[in-house]
C-alpha positions as CSV (number, residue, x, y, z in Angstrom):
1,X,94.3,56.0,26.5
2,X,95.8,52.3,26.5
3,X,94.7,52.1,30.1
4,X,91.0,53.6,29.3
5,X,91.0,50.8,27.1
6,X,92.4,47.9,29.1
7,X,90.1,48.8,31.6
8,X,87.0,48.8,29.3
9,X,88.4,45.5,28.1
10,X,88.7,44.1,31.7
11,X,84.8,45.4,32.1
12,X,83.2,43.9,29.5
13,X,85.2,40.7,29.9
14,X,83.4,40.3,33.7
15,X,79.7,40.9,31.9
16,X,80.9,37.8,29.3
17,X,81.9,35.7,32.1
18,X,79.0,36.7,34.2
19,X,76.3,36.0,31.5
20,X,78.2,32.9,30.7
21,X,77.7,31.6,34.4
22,X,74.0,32.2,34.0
23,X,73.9,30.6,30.9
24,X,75.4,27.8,32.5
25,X,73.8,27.3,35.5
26,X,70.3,28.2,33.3
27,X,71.5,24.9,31.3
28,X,72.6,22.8,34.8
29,X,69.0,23.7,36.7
30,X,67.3,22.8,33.5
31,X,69.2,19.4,32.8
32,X,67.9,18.5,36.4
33,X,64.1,19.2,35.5
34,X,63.2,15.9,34.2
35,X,59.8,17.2,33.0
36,X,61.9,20.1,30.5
37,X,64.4,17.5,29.6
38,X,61.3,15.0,28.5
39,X,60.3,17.7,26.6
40,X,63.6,18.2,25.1
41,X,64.0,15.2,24.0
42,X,60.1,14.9,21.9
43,X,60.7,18.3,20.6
44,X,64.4,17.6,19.2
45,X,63.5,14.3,18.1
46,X,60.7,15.8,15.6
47,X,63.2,18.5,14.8
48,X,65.9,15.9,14.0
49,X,63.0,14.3,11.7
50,X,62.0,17.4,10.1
51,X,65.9,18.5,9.1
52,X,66.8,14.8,8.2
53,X,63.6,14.2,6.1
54,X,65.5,14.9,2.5
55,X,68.5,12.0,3.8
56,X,66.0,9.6,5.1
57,X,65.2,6.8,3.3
58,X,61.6,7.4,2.7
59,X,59.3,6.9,-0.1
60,X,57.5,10.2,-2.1
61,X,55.4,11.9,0.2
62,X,52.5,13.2,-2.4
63,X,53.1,10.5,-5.0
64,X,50.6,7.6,-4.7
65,X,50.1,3.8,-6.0
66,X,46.7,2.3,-6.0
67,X,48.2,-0.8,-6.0
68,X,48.5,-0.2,-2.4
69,X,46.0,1.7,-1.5
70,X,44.6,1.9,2.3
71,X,47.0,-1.3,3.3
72,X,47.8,-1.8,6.7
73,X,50.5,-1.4,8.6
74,X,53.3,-3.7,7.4
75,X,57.0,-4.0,7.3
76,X,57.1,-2.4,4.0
77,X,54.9,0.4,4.7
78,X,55.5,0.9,8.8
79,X,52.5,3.3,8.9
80,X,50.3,1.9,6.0
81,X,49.5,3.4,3.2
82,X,46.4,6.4,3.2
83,X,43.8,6.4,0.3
84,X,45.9,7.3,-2.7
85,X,48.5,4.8,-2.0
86,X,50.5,7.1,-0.4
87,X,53.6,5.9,2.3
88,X,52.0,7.4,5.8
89,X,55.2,6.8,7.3
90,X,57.2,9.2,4.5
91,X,53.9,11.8,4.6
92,X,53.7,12.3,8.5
93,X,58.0,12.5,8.3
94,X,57.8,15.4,5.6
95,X,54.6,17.0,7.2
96,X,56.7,18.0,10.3
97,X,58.8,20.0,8.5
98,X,55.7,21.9,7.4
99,X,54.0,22.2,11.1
100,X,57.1,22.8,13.1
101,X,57.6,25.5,10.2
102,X,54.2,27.1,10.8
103,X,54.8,27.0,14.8
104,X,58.1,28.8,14.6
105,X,57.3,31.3,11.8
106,X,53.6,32.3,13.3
107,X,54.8,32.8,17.1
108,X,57.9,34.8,15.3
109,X,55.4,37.4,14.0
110,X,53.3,37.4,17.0
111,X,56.1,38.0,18.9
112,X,57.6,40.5,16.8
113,X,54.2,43.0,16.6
114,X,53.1,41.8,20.2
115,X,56.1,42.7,22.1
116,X,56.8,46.6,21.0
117,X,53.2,46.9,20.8
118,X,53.1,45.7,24.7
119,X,56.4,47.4,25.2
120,X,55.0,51.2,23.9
121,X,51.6,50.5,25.8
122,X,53.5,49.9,29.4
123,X,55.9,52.4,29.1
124,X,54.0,55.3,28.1
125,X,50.5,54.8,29.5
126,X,48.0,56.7,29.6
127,X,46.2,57.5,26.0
128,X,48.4,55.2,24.3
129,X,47.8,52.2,26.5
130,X,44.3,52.9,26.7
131,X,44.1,52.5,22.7
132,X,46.4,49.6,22.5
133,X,44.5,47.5,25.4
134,X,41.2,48.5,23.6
135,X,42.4,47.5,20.2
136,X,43.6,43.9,22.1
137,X,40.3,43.7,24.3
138,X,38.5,43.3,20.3
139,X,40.8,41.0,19.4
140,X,40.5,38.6,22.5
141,X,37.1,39.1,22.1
142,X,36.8,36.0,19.6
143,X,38.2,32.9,20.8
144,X,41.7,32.4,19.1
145,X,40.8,29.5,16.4
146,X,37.4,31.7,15.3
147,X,39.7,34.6,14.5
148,X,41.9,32.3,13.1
149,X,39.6,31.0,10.4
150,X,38.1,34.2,10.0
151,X,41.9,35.5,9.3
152,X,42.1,32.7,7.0
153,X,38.8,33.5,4.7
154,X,39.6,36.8,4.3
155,X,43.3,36.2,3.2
156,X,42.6,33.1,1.2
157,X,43.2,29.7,1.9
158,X,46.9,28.5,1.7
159,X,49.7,27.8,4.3
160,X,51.5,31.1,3.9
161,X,47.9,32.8,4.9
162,X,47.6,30.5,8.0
163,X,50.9,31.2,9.4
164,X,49.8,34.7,9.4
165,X,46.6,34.2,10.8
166,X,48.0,32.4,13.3
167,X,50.5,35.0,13.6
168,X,48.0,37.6,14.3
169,X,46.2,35.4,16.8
170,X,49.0,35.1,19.3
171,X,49.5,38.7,19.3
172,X,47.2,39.8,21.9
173,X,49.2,37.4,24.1
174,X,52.6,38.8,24.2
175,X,51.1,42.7,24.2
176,X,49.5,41.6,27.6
177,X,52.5,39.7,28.5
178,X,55.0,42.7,28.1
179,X,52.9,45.0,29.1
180,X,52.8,43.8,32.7
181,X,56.0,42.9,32.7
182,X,57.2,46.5,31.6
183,X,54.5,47.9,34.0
184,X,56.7,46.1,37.0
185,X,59.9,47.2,35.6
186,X,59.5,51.2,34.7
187,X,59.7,52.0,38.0
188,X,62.9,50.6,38.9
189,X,66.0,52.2,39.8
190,X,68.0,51.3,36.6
191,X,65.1,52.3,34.3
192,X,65.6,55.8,36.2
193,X,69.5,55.7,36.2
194,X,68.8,55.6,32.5
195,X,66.6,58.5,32.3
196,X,69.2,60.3,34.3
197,X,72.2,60.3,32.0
198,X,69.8,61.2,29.7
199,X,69.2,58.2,27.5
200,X,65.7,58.6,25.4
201,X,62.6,56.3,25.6
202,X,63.6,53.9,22.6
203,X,66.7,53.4,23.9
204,X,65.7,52.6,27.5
205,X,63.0,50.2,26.0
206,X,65.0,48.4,24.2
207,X,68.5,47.9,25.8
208,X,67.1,48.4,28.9
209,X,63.5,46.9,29.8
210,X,63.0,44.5,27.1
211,X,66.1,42.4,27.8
212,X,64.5,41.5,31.3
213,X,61.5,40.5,29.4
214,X,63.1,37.7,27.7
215,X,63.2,35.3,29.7
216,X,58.5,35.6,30.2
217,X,58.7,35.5,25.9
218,X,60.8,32.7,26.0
219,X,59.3,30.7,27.6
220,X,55.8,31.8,26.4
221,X,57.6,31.3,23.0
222,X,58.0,27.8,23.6
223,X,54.1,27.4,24.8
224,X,52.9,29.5,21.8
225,X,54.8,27.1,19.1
226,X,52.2,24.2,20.7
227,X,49.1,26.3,20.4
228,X,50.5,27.7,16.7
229,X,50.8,23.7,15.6
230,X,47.9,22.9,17.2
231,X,45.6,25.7,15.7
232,X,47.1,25.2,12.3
233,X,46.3,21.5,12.7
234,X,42.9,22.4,13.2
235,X,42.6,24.6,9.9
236,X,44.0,21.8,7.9
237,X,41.4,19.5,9.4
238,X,38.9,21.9,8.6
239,X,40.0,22.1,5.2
240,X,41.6,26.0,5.4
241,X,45.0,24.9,5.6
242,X,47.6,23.4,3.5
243,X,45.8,21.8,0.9
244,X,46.2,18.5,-0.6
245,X,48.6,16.9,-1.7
246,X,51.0,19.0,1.0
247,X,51.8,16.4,3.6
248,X,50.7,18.5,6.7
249,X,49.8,16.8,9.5
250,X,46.2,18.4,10.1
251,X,45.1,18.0,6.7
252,X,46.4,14.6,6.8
253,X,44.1,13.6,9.8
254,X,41.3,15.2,7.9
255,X,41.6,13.4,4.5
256,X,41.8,10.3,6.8
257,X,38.5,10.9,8.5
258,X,36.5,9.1,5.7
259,X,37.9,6.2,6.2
260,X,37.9,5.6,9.6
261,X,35.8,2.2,9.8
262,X,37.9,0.7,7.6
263,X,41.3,2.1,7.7
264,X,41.6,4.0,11.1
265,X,45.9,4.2,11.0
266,X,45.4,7.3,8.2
267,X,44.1,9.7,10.9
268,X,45.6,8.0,14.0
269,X,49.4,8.3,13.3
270,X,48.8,11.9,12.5
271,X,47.0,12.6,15.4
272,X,49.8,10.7,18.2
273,X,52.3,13.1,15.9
274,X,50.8,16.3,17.1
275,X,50.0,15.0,20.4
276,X,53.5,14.7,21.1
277,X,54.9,17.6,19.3
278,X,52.5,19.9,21.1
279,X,53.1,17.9,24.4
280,X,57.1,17.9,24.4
281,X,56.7,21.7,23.6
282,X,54.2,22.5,26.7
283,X,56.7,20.4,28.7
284,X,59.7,22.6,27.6
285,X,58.1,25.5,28.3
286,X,57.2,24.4,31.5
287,X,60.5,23.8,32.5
288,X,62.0,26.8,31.2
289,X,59.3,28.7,33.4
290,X,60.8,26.8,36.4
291,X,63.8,27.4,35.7
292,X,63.8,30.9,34.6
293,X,61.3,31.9,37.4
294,X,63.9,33.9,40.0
295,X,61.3,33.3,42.7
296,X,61.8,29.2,42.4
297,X,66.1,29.3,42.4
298,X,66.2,28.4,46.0
């Protein structure tokens, strides 16, 4: 019995060390992909600006003086002020706690109806696929910010509704994703060393197949946050969003668009912000592609 269990012991102490010197050299080829690590560095810096926002000394984000309304960009306001009186600086600071909020929590339930549903539609086939694909053929059949805003009319404006219309945008993507991946994979000698010993279908999709999906939602993950800021952006600009006075960056831009003749800075310090949020994101998940892609280790 004592032996049975050193041995186990022994075993699952080689898997540790074995996944740890993936991780490792995951984190190593990574560090020397200077387009991920430029990405890494945009996307923590907003995420260090999001968590920190409360500590930092910043003004009242939806509090406004018109003693200082649309002023320019001084050394007392670094970003100006927008057309309430507002600090621009304090309002594009607490607004990327509310977009890098909507990126993460909209590709999180995408990912988490997209993947079983793509999972159950490659490993069983046949009927089931056929309705699943069909179901994800309508939905692709609108371009991803016109569902979107018709996701958002029916549910109501507000930013809970456009996370989950954003949410149920992305989710055509990951069913197609995992489904080809788990197409590639169901046929493969550990899939039927599984069904040997007898294991069911849940239990092979999920401790089986979908761990070597990861890696493919990852890094589609990491592209998806972009596209979720990006398409949330638009709402808010479009006035389906986060209404006012919620610092978010979209709805900042559009507030801002009134007064572009005379007081440009109020949409274009908004606009660099998701620029560079979506941009360090697409260049993460570009190099977590690269580096995750077994065909480019060599």
């Amino acid at each position: 019995m004592a032996a049975a269990v050193v041995r186990k012991w022994k075993r699952l102490r080689t898997l540790d060390s074995a996944k740890l010197d993936s991780f490792k050299d995951v984190i190593m080829r990574l560090s020397r992909n200077r387009t991920a690590v430029l990405g890494a560095v945009i996307v923590l810096f907003f995420v260090g600006m999001a968590v920190l926002a409360p500590m930092l000394p910043l003004g009242n984000p939806t509090r406004g003086d018109f003693r200082l309304v649309l002023q320019t960009p001084s050394t007392s306001h670094w970003l100006g002020t927008d057309e309430m009186g507002r600090d621009l600086l304090s309002r594009i600071v607490w607004g990327s706690r509310i977009s890098l909020t909507i990126g993460v929590i909209s590709v999180a339930i995408g990912a988490s109806l997209g993947v079983p549903l793509g999972a159950i539609s490659g490993y069983y086939g046949g009927r089931v696929d056929l309705i699943i694909q069909r179901f994800i053929d309508v939905m692709l059949a609108f371009p991803g910010i016109l569902l979107a805003i018709v996701l958002v009319s029916v549910l109501g404006v507000g930013l809970t509704n456009v996370m989950i219309a954003v949410g149920i945008v992305s989710i055509p993507i990951y069913t197609r994703l995992v489904r080809g991946t788990v197409l590639a994979l169901k046929g493969r000698e550990f899939v039927a060393a599984a069904k040997a010993v007898g294991l069911g279908d849940t239990a092979i999709i999920f401790r089986h197949i979908l761990p070597n999906c990861l890696g493919p939602v990852l890094v589609q993950s990491t592209l998806q946050v972009a596209s979720s800021i990006l398409w949330a952006a638009g709402l808010g600009f479009l006035g389906l969003g986060a209404q006012p006075p919620t610092p978010e960056w979209g709805t900042i831009l559009s507030r801002g668009r009134d007064y572009l003749m005379v007081a440009p800075h109020i949409s274009t310090f908004p606009g660099i912000a998701i620029m560079l949020v979506v941009l360090g994101f697409n260049l993460l998940g570009d190099g977590l592609r690269d580096v995750l892609d077994p065909r480019l280790k060599n």
